[in-house]
N, C-alpha and C positions, 0 to 999 in steps of 0.2 A: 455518894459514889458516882463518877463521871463515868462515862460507856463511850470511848473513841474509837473510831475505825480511821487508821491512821493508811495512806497510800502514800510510797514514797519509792524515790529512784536508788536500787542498792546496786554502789559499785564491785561489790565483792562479787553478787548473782549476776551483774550485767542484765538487769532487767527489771521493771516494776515490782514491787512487792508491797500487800500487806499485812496489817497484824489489828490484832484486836487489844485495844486496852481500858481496864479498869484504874481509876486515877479518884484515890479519894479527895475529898471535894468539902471545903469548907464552906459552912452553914451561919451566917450571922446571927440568926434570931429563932427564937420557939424552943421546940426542947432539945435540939440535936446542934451538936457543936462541934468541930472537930478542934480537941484540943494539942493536936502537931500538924504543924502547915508544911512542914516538911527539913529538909531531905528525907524523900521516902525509903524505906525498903523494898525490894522490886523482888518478884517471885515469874520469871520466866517460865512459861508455861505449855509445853512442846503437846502437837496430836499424834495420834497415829497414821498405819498407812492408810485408812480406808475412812478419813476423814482431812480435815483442812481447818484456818487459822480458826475458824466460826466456831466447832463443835462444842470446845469447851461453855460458851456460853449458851450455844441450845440446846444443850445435853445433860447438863448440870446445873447446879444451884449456886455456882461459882461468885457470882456478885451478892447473894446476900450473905453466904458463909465469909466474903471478905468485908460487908460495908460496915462495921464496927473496929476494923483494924486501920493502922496509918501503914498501909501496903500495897502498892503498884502491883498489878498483873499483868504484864506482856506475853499476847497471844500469839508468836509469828505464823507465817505460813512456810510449812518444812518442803512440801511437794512430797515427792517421791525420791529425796534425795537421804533418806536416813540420817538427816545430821551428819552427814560424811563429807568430807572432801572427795569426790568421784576421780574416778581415775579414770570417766569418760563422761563426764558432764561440767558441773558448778559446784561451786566450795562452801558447801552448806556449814561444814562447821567452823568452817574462818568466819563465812557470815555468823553463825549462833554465838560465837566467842569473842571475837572480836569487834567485827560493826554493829550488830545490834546493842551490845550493850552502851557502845559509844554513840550513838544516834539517838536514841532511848534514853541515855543521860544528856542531851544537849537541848533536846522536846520537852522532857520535863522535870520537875523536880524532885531527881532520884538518887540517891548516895551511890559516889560509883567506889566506897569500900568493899572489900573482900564481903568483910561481916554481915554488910546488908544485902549480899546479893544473894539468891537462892534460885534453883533449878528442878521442872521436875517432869515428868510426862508421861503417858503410856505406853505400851507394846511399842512401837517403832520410837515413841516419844521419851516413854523410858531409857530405850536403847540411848539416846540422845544423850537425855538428864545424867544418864550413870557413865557414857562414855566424856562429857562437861567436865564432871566431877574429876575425875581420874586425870583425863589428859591437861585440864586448866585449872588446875588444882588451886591458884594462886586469886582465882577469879571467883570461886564459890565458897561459901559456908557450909550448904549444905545439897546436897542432890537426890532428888526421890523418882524411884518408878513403880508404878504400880504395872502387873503382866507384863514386863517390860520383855523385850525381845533381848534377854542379856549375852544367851550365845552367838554370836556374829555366825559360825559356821554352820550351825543348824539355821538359822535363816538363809544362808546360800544356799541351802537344798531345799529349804521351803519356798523360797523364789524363784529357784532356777536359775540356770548362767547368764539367760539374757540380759534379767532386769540385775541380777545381783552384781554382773559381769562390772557392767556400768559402775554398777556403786560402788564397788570392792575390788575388782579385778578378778584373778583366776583364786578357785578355793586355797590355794597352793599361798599364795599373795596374803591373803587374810589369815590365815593359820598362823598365831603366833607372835601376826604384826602389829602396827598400830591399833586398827581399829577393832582388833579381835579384846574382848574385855575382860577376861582370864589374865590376856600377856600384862594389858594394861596396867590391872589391880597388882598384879607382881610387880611390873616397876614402880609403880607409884612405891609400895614396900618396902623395896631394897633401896631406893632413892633418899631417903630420911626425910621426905618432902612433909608438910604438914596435908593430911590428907584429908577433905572436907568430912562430916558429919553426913552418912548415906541411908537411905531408906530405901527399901523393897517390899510391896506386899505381891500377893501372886494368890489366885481362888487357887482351890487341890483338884477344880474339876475344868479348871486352864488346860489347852493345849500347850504352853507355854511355863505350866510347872515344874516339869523334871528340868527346865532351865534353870530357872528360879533357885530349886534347891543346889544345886551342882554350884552357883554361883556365889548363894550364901555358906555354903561347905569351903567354896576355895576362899572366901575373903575372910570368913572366921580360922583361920588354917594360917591365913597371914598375920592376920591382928588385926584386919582394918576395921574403925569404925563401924559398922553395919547393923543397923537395926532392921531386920525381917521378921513380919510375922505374912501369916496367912489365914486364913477362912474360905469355908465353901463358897465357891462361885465360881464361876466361867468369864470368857473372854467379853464381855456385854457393859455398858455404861451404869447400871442401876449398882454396880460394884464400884467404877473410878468414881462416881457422883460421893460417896462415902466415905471413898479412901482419902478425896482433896477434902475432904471436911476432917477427916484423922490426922491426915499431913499437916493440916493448917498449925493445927493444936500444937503440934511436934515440932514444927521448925519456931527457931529462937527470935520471935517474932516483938518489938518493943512493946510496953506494957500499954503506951498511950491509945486513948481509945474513944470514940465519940459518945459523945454524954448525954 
């Protein structure tokens, strides 16, 4: 497995950005061989707000739970932009949905099919993954959050108008709308859109639970796909470290595998 730290110029942020990626890596000789040299499948791989593109890789065990699979990990960096299109900033989720996966397929050798592309991340990064899922239906297989921040309006009062102003506009603006993930899962619903394959875990000692539950109530209420479970735990890495080894297992990942 290759470890790149990719810097590059994104048109959509209007600014330098990078990301971190894992790029399995064929082996000529000895006992390891990678027998699929590619198109890979890519697992986009969002942080939260109180970290950046890095943490997945110094927080977790992310590279050995992937180096046996033929599976690209793309780490971007989100900022403080919640995967949002801001409504007084930069268009993180044009960027997440659109140019990343297009720049990311043109660097390397990544299937830019629906089926191979998957999405996932935590608390703000969840938010992301599950708001991907829903709004770019067309673009994922599958989306997972683990404590994902899934009510948009309880994070406006958890952030306050300033920062949340910025990302969302007035609470009045997100109630309802696009980026609120209730209105979403409903339209994706009544839309007869094919709706990706979703995962949620959430610890019961999360500040971030009673969202959790509210969200797997409303999308099992709909029909949607939704696999949720949960376990004791709180908002802390020594849980996400576990969960992207649970997700791994779960998303429909090809059989090929180094030998």
């Amino acid at each position: 497995m290759a470890w790149l730290h990719v810097h590059y110029h994104s048109e959509t942020l209007r600014m330098p950005v990078p990301m971190e990626v894992l790029l399995p890596q064929y082996h000529s000789g000895g006992s390891r061989k990678v027998s699929d040299s590619g198109p890979y499948q890519t697992l986009y791989l969002l942080h939260g707000m109180s970290d950046d593109h890095t943490a997945w890789m110094r927080r977790t065990s992310i590279e050995r739970y992937v180096e046996q699979l033929p599976l690209a990990v793309i780490m971007p960096a989100g900022h403080l932009g919640w995967y949002t299109d801001m409504v007084r900033g930069r268009d993180y989720f044009s960027f997440l949905t659109e140019e990343l996966p297009a720049i990311s397929e043109r660097m390397f050798p990544l299937s830019g099919a629906r089926e191979d592309r998957f999405i996932a991340g935590l608390s703000m990064g969840g938010y992301g993954a599950m708001k991907a899922g829903l709004l770019a239906p067309d673009k994922y297989a599958a989306a997972a959050s683990f404590s994902g921040a899934l009510d948009a309006v309880d994070v406006w009062d958890r952030i306050g108008p300033r920062l949340a102003g910025d990302v969302f506009g007035s609470r009045e603006q997100l109630e309802g709308g696009r980026n609120d993930l209730f209105a979403a899962a409903t339209a994706i619903a009544k839309s007869g859109q094919s709706c990706p394959q979703l995962y949620a875990w959430c610890g019961t000692e999360d500040f971030l639970y009673d969202a959790n539950v509210r969200f797997k109530e409303h999308a099992a209420g709909l029909g949607l796909p939704l696999t949720y479970e949960e376990g004791p735990g709180d908002h802390r890495w020594k849980y996400w470290d576990l969960c992207i080894e649970r997700v791994l297992d779960w998303l429909p990942v090809r059989d090929a595998r180094v030998e």
